[in-house]
C-alpha positions in Angstrom: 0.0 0.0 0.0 3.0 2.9 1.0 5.6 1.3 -0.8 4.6 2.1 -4.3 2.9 5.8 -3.6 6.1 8.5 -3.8 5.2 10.4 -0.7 6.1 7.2 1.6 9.0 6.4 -0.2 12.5 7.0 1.4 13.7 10.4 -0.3 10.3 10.8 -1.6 8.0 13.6 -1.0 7.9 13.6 2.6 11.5 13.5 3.3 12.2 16.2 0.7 9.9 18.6 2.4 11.7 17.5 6.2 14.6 18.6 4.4 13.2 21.9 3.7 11.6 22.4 7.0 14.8 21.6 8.7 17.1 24.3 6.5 14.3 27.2 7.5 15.4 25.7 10.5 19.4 26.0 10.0 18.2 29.3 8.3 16.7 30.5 11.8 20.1 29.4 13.7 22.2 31.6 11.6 19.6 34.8 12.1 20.2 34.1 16.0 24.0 33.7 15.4 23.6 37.0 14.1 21.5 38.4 16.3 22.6 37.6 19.3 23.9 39.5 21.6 25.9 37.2 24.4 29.1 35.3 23.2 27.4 32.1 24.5 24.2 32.9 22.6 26.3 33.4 19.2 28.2 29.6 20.0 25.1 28.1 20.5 23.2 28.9 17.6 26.5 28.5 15.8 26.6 24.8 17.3 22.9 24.7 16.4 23.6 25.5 12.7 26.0 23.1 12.3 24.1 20.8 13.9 20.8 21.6 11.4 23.6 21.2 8.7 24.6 17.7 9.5 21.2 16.3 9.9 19.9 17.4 6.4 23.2 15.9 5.0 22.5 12.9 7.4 18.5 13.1 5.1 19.5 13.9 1.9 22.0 10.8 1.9 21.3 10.0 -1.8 22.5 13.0 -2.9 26.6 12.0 -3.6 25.1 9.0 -5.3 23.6 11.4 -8.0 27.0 13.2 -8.2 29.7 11.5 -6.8 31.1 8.9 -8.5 31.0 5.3 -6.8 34.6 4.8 -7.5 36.2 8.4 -5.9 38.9 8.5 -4.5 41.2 11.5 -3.0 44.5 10.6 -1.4 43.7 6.8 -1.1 40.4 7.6 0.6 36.6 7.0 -0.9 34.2 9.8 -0.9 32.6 8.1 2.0 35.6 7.6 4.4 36.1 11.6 3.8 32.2 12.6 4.5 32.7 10.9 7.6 35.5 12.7 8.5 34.1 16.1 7.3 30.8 14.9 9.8 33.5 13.9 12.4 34.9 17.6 12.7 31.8 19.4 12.5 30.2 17.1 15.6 33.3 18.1 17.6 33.6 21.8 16.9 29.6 21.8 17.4 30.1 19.8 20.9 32.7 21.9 21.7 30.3 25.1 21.3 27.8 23.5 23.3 30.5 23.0 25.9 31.3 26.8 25.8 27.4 27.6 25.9 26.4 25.3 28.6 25.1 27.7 30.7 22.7 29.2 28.0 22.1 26.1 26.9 20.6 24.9 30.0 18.7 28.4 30.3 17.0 27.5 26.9 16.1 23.8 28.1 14.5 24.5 31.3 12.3 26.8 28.9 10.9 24.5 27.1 7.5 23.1 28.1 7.9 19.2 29.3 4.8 18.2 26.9 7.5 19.0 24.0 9.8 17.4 25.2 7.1 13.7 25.9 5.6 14.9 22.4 9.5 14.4 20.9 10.2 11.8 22.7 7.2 9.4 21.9 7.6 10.3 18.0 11.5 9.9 17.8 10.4 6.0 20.2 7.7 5.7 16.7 9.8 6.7 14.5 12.8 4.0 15.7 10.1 1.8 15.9 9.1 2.1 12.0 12.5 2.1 11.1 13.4 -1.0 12.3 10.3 -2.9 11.6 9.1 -2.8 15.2 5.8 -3.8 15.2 5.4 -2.3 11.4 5.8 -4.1 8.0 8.4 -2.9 5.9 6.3 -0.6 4.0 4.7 1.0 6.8 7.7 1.1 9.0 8.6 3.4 6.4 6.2 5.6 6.1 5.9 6.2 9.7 9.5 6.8 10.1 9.1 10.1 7.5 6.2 11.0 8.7 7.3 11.5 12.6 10.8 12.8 11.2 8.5 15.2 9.5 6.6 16.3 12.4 9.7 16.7 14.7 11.4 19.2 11.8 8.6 21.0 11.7 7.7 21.0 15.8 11.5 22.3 15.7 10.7 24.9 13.2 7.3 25.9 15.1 9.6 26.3 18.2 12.4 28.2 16.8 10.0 30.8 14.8 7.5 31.5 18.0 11.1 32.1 20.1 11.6 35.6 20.8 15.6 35.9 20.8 15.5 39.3 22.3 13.4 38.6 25.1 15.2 35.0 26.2 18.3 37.4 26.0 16.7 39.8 28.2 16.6 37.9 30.9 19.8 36.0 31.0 21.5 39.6 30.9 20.4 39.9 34.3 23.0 37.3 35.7 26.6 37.8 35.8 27.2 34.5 34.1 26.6 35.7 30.5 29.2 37.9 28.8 27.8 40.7 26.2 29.6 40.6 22.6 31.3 44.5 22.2 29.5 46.5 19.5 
């Protein structure tokens, strides 16, 4: 029934329009990189860019098929064993901006409502669960795996387009752990 219709297809429909919904999101990141007005603010969304960055490379994985050729290879390594490595770097730089953040990082999570954070939980628990044919068949495993990637890219976008930077920012200004960026 989902495995013939395009929508429910891996890299069909649905996972193209994830991909869209989660560069608005990357798209966001950077405006708040910009914006921002504490150095810990600027490494977290920073860290959160690159972090929007991996995951649609992480979605659009047929991509270097299209372009790449299968046999590649720079300096004795296939295109593969360097896109790992590329990933590699930008996970560590990104952890290591999270690390520097911390402190605004925990002041954004104790923000969020805990029904977002059950809502996100039970889809990414589905969406494990169609991926790996628990308790679905193959072809809707599938489909519910896009669909709930889906609805957590666009739950992130929802969150990160109602956030009011300037406000959050606000707020944290008034404790002596946050340091201003000079104008």
């Amino acid at each position: 029934m989902f495995r013939r219709h395009p929508i429910f297809t891996e890299n069909g429909i649905i996972e193209i329009v994830g991909s869209i919904l989660l560069a608005a999101c990357l798209l966001r990141c950077v405006q708040y990189a910009i914006q921002s007005d504490i150095k810990q603010g600027r490494s977290f969304w920073l860290a959160s860019t690159l972090i929007f960055f991996t995951v649609i490379r992480r979605e659009l994985n047929h991509l270097p098929e299209l372009v790449i050729p299968s046999n590649l290879l720079l300096f004795n390594h296939t295109y593969e064993w360097w896109e790992d490595t590329v990933l590699i770097i930008i996970y560590v730089i990104a952890l290591g901006l999270l690390v520097y953040a911390w402190r605004y990082l925990w002041s954004l999570l104790k923000r969020v409502p805990v029904s977002l954070y059950l809502t996100v939980t039970l889809l990414a628990i589905l969406q494990y669960m169609g991926e790996n044919t628990i308790v679905f068949s193959e072809s809707v495993g599938v489909a519910i795996e896009e669909l709930t990637e889906g609805i957590v890219y666009a739950i992130a976008l929802w969150y990160l387009w109602t956030f009011t930077l300037s406000d959050f920012e606000k707020q944290l200004t008034t404790s002596s752990h946050f340091e201003r960026v000079r104008q």
